[in-house]
N, C-alpha and C positions, 0 to 999 in steps of 0.2 A: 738273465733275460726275463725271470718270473715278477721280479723287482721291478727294470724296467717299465714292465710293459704295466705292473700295479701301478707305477707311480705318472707312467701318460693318462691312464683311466683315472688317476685321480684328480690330477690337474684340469684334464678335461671335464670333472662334473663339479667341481669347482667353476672353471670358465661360465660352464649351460647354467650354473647356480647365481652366477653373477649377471649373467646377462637377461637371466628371468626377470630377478629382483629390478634390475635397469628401466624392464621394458613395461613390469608393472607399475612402477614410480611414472615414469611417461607417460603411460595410461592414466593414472590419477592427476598428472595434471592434466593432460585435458579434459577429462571430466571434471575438473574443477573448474577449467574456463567453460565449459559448457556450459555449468551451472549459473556463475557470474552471469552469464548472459542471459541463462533463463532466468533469474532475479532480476537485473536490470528489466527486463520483458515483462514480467510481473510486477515489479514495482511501476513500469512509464502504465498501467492498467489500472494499479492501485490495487489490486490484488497480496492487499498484505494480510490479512487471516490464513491467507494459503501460504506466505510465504512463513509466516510462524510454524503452520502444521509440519511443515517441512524443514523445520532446521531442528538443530541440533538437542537432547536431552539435556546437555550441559545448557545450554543457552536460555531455554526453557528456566532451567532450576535457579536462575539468576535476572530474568528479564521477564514481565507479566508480559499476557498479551494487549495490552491494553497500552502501554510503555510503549511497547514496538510500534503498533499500529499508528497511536502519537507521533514518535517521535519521525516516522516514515514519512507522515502525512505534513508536519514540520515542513523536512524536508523539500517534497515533493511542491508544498503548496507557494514557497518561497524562492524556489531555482525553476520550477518549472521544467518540462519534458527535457530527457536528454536528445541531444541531436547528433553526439559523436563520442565514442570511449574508445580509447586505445590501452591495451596493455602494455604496462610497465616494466614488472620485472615478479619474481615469484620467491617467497623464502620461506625457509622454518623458522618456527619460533614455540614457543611452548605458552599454557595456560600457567595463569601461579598457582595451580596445583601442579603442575609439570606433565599436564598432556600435553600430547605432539599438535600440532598445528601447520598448517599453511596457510602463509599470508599472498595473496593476488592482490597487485596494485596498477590503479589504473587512473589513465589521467581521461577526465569527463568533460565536455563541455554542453551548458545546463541551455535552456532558452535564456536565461540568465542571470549566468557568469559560471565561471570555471570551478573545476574543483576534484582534488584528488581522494578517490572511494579506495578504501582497505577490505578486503575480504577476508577474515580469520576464518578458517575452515577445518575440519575435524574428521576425520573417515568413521562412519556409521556402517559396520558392515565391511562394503566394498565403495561404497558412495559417499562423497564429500556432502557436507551439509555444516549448516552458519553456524560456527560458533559464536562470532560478532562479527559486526559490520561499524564502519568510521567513516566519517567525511572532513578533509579539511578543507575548507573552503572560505577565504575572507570575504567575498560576497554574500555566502549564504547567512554569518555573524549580521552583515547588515540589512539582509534584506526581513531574516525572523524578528530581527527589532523594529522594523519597520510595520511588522503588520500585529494587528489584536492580539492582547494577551490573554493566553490559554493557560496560563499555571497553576491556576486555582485546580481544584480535583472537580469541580461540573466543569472549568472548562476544557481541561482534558476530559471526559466523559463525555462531551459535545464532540470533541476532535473524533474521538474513537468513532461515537456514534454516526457520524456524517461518513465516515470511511468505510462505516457495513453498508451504511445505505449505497453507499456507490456502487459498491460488492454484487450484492443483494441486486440492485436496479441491473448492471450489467450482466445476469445468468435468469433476469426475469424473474426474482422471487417478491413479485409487487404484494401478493396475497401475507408473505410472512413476514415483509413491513407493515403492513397493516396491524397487524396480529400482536406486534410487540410494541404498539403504537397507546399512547396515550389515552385515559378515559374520555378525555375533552372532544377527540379527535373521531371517537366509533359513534361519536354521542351525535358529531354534527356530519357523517358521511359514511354512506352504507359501505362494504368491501367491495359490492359490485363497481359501485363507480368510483370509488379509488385505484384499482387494478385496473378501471377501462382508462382514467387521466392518464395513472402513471403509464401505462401500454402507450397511451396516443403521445403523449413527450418525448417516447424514445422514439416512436414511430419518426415523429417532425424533425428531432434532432439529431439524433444518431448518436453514436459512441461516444462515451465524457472519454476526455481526454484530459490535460490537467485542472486542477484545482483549485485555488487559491483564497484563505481568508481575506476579505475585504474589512467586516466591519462587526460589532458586538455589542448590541444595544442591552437594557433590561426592560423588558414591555409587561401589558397586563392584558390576557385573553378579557372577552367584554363580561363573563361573570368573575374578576378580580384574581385569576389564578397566576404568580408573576411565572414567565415566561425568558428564556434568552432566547432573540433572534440574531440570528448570524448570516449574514449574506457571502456568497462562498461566488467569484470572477470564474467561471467555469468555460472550457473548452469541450461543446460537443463538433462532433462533424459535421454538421451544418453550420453551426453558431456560436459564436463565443458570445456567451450574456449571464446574468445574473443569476444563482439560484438560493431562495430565502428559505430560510428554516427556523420554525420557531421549537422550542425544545423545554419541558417540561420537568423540573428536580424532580424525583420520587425516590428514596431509600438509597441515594447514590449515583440512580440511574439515571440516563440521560432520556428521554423519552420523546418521540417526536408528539407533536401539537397539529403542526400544521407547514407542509410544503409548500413554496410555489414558484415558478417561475417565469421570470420576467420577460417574457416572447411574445412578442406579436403573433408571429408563426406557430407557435403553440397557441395562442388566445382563439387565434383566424378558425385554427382546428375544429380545435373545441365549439366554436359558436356554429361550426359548420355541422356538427354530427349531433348538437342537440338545441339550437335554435337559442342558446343563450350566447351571449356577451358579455364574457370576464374582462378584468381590467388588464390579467394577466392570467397565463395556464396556472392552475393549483391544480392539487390533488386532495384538495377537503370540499 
């Protein structure tokens, strides 16, 4: 009877042993669709610095931040806002170093055109976090060849740098744009009225929503400094219009010159709150 009844107690913590393990695997995947979504939510934001901060150590040690934010902004700037993502289906799979992984797969459809996102995901803890991210998407192949090439290393440093500025513009840190802003740029506009433009542009326009390269000249500020302007088809809440940015080489770095953007409705503003008449709102 003493047998027995050890071997139902055993069976039974076996059972509660297996159905733990069950329910904690469950639990991580939904917290792993969780996260998808809160990345998708961050990415349609452009919030990719934070989505760096928050992935994975492995991820990290194989992917700059500078790559990501690129390659996100690729991305983003060539399919445009998601409108619809469904999940797929959920598997394991290992790193080729043979960590464990989970892959989420999900079919997206962009403003446009379609395309299937891979989530490689890694448990941190107790918390899923990227170990890579894919996209296949035969639109997207056509639409990145379609727009300005960024391959060179200033024009990824441009990509980069237009993607903090989004960042930075959306959480209000007009002052520490400034700040890491080109000599040319403090030379010809104090911080006060740079942080009042850029304050009154968000003011008129509301939240950028997506991005897109348009165009990628090489110019010369008027004392001979060469210059790339880049014109980026921009979706704020008010207004889908243009917005110009001229960008400065220095040791690598991408350095803004000079913003502006292309609104009547920013122009109207501005001439309203200091009796001048731009062509277009700037913030130099």
């Amino acid at each position: 009877m003493l047998r027995k009844s050890w071997m139902v107690s055993w069976m039974l913590a076996i059972a509660v042993t297996v159905a733990a393990c069950g329910q904690k695997n469950e639990n991580f995947e939904q917290a792993s669709k969780d996260y998808v979504a809160h990345f998708q939510a961050q990415a349609d934001k452009g919030a990719f610095s934070e989505l760096y901060a928050e992935s994975a150590p492995m991820m990290k040690a194989v992917a700059k931040e500078d790559e990501f934010i690129s390659l996100l902004t690729r991305i983003q700037g060539a399919l445009g806002e998601r409108r619809k993502t469904t999940f797929v289906r959920s598997e394991s799979s290992q790193s080729v170093d043979g960590a464990a992984l989970t892959r989420l797969v999900y079919a997206t459809e962009f403003e446009k055109g379609k395309g299937e996102e891979s989530f490689h995901l890694t448990r941190v803890g107790d918390k899923p976090r990227l170990f890579h991210y894919e996209i296949d998407s035969p639109a997207l192949r056509k639409l990145v060849g379609a727009q300005p090439n960024f391959d060179d290393a200033f024009g990824q440093a441009v990509l980069v740098a237009i993607a903090r500025f989004h960042e930075q513009v959306g959480v209000g840190e007009f002052a520490a744009i400034y700040d890491a802003g080109a000599p040319g740029m403090k030379q010809s506009v104090t911080k006060e009225r740079f942080v009042s433009a850029m304050r009154r542009v968000t003011e008129v326009l509301g939240a950028r929503g997506t991005s897109t390269p348009e165009r990628r000249n090489t110019v010369a500020s008027d004392d001979g400094i060469p210059l790339m302007q880049v014109d980026m088809d921009t979706r704020f809440a008010e207004e889908e219009t243009t917005e110009r940015f001229f960008f400065q080489h220095a040791d690598g770095k991408a350095l803004l010159y000079r913003y502006e953007v292309m609104s009547e409705r920013v122009a109207a503003a501005m001439q309203a709150d200091d009796g001048r008449a731009p062509a277009s709102g700037t913030a130099r």
